[in-house]
N, C-alpha and C positions, 0 to 999 in steps of 0.2 A: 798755547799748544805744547806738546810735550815729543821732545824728536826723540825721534829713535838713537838707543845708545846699544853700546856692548855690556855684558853682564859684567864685565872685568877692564879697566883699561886706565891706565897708566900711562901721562906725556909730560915729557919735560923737552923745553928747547933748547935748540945747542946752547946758550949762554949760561942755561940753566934759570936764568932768573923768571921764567914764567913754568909753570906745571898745573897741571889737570888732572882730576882721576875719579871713577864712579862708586858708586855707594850706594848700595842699596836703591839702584834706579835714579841717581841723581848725578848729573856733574857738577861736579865742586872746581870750580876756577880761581887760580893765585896768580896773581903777577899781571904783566902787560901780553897777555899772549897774542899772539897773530892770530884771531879766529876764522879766518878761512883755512888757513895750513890746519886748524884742529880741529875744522868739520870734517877739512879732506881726509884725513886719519882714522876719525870715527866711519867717515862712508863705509872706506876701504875696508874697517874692519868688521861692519854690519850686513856691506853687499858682497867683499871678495873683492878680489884683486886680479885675478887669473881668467877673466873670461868677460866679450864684450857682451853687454844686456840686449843690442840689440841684432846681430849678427850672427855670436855665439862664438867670435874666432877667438884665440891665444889669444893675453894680453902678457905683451912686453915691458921693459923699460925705455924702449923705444916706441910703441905705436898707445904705449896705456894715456885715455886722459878721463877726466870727468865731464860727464853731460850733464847740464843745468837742464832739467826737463820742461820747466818756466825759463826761458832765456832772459838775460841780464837785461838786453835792450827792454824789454817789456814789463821790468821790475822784478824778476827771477832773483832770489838770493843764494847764498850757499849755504845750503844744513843738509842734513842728513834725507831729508823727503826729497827735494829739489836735487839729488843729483845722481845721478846712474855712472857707473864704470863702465866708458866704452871705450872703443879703439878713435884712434883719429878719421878716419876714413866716417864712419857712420857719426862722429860729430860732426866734422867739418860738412855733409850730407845733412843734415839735421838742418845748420843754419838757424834764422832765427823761426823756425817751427815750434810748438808744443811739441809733448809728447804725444798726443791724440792725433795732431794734425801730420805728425812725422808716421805714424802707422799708418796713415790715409796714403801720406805719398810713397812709400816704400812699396804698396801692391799695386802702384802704378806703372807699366809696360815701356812709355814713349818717353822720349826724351822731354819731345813738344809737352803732352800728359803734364809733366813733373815738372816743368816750369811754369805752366799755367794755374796749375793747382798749387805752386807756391805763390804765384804773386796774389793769387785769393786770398791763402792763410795770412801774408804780410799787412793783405789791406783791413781783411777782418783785425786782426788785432791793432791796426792802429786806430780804427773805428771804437777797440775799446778806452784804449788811450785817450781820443779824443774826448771821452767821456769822463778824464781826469781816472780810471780805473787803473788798476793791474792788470794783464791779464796771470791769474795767481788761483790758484785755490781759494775759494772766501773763508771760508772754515779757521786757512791761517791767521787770518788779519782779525784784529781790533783794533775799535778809536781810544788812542792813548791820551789821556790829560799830562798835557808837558808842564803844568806850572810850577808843583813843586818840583818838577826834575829840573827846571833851569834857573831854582836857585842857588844849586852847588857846582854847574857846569862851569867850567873852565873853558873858556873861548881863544884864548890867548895863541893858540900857536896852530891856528887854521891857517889852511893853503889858499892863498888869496885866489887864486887861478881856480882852482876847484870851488872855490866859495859865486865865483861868478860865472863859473860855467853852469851852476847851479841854480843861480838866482835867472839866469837868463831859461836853461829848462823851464821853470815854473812858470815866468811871462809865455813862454811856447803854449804851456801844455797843462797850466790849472791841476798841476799836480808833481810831486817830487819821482825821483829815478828811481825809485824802490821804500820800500816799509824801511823803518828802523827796526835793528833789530836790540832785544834789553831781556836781560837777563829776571827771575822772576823778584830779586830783590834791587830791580831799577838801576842794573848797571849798561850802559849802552854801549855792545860792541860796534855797530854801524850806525851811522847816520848823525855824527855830529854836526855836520856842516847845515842837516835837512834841519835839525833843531836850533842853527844859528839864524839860520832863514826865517823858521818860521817865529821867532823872537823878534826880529825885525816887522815882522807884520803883523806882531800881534797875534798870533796865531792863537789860541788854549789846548788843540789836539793834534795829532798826525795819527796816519794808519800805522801799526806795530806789526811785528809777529813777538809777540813773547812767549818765552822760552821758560814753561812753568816747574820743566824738570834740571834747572840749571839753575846755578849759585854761585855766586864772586864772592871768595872770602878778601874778609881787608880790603874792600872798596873804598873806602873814603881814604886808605892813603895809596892809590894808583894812580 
């Protein structure tokens, strides 16, 4: 898939050692950057920063955050589709809703209403979980062949705690916390740990989103 970028944009982190910048519809990536801090960057600079999406109040530096419109619990990521500028009040309102099923509860009157129609949306979607699914856009997702990718992968300094809170997910739920995400010349900003796993089982594929308008230069030595 190809996210939305700014015609122009220019990131570098405080240490300097990681930077980012577009080209002719393309992000070009150097260094170890923090990819959620430069999704969030891009949102802000493709949605606005100044008003919440679902309210419409002032956003501050106080009440500003980002809504994942696929929630994390549910395998929601962070890029530029998946996230709206909104205030705190209508995220933390949101909860783990879609964005379809949060427009449902928002024209709802009652308190009772709004709690009931959320333990639906919670059961629906663990209904699709159960099913080993996202609940995600499909459109994002492809089946990724991991074999040549985890002949160069470097395992060595996984979080053993994250590595078996992970492997214990998968016994739950027949399926990992989210897609990997990899850039379109095969570099992998999320989901190391889901392709340590699935090496352990043998695995050949996992579900992706790849990112067809994005590029790692100097990957093989980051």
């Amino acid at each position: 898939m190809k996210i939305q970028l700014p015609e122009t944009f220019i990131y570098t982190n405080r240490s300097k050692s990681a930077s980012a910048y577009v080209k002719n519809g393309v992000l070009y990536v150097k260094g170890n950057v923090d990819f959620e801090q430069l999704m969030y960057t891009i949102t802000y600079m493709v949605k606005g920063y100044d008003k919440c999406y679902y309210c419409g109040c002032e956003l501050t530096d106080r009440n500003r955050t980002l809504d994942h419109i696929y929630p994390r619990r549910w395998g929601g990521v962070s890029i530029p589709e998946n996230l709206l500028p909104s205030c705190k009040n209508c995220n933390g309102d949101k909860m783990d809703m879609s964005y379809d099923q949060f427009m449902q509860y928002r024209k709802l009157k009652t308190k009772k209403d709004k709690e009931e129609f959320y333990k639906k949306c919670v059961w629906t979607n663990l209904k699709v979980r159960k099913r080993a699914k996202f609940v995600l856009n499909s459109n994002w997702l492809s089946v990724y062949d991991i074999q040549e990718l985890l002949r160069y992968m470097n395992f060595d300094k996984l979080e053993k705690t994250k590595s078996n809170n992970l492997a214990a997910y998968y016994r739950n739920w027949g399926q990992y916390t989210h897609p990997i995400i990899v850039s379109s010349n095969d570099w992998v900003f999320k989901g190391k740990h889901i392709l340590h796993h699935a090496k352990g089982t043998k695995s050949k594929s996992v579900l992706a989103i790849v990112l067809d308008n994005v590029v790692v230069l100097d990957k093989d030595t980051l």
